[in-house]
N, C-alpha and C positions, 0 to 999 in steps of 0.2 A: 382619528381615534387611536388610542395607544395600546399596544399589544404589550400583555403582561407577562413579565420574563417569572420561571416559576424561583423563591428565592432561595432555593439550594438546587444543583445541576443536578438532571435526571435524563442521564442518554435514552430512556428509552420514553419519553417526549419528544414529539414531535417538534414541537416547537425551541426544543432546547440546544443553547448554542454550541453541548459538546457534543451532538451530534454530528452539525456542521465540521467540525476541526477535526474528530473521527475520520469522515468520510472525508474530509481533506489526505489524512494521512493514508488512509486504508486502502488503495485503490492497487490497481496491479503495479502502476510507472512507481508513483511517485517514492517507495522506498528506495526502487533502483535510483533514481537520482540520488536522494539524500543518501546511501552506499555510496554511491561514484563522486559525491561532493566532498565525502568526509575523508575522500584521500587528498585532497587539493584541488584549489580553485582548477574550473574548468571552463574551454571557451563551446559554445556552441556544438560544432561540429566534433569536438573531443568527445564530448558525452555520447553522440549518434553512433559513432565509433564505439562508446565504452559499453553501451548498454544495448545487445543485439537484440532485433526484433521493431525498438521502437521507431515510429513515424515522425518526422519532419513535424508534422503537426498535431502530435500528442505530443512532443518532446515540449514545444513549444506553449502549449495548454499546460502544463505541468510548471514547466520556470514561469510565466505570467499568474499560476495559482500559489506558487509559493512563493515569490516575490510578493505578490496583493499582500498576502495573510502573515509577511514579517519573517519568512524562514528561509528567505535565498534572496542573497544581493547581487542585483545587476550591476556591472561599471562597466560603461561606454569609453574607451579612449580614444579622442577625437584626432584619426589620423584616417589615413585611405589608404586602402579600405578600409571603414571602421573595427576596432577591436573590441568583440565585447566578452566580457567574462563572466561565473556565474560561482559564486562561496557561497557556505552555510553562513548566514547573522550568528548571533550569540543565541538570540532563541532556537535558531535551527539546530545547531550544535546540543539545542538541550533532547535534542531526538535522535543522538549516537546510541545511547544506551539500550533505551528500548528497541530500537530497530535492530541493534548487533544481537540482542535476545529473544528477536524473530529469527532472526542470520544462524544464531545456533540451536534454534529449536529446529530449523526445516534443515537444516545439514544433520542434527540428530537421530532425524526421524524418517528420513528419504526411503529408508529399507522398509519398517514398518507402513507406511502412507500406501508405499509400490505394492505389499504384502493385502493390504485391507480393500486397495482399485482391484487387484487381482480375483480374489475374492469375490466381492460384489459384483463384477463383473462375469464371474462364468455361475451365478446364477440367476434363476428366473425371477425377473419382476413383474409380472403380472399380479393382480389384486387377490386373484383367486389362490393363486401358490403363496403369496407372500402370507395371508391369511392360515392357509394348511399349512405352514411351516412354521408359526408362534403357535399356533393348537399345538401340533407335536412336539414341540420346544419346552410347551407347559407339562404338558401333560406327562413327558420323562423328568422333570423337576419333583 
């Protein structure tokens, strides 16, 4: 049975495929790669190096997701040990922009973000206080 694609994109279907490509981009890794790509090709163990924190094998989950999905080319060069390298395609490259306008919202906004956890943090979230603190909120409005 054939499942019906709806015929104009609607991310917030489930079933729709800009969900999928979203949640490709969107995740904690894969910007860092496509950042760390879009200064020059890179081989495996450069990237573990460039981008601290990540796993061997989320590193690895990440270039076999964007490789699948057309937005990092793998080139094997056949010597010993193998050399493998990893570039933006042309379509990946169509994701510098958007991602350097992530790159400068969160270096924009690092002061503000730290300001507002600060914040929320030294007070009470219980139901009960959250509740008595929009009454009192309103009620001086």
């Amino acid at each position: 049975m054939e499942s019906k694609q709806p015929t104009s994109p609607d991310i917030f279907r489930a079933d729709c495929l800009s969900r999928q490509v979203l949640h490709l981009i969107a995740d904690e890794w894969t910007p860092l790669v496509i950042y760390a790509l879009e200064e020059h090709t890179m081989r495996f163990g450069q990237l573990l190096k460039r981008i601290d924190g990540i796993s061997t094998k989320m590193l690895t989950q990440i270039l076999r997701a964007l490789e699948r999905n057309g937005l990092v080319q793998r080139v094997v060069y056949p010597v010993v040990p193998p050399v493998v390298e990893y570039s933006l395609t042309p379509l990946g490259q169509t994701l510098r922009e958007p991602m350097q306008a992530l790159k400068v919202w969160a270096y924009g906004h690092l002061q503000e973000v730290a300001q507002a956890r600060a914040t929320y943090d030294c007070l009470d979230h219980t139901p009960i206080q959250e509740a008595t603190a929009s009454l009192v909120q309103q009620r001086s409005l």
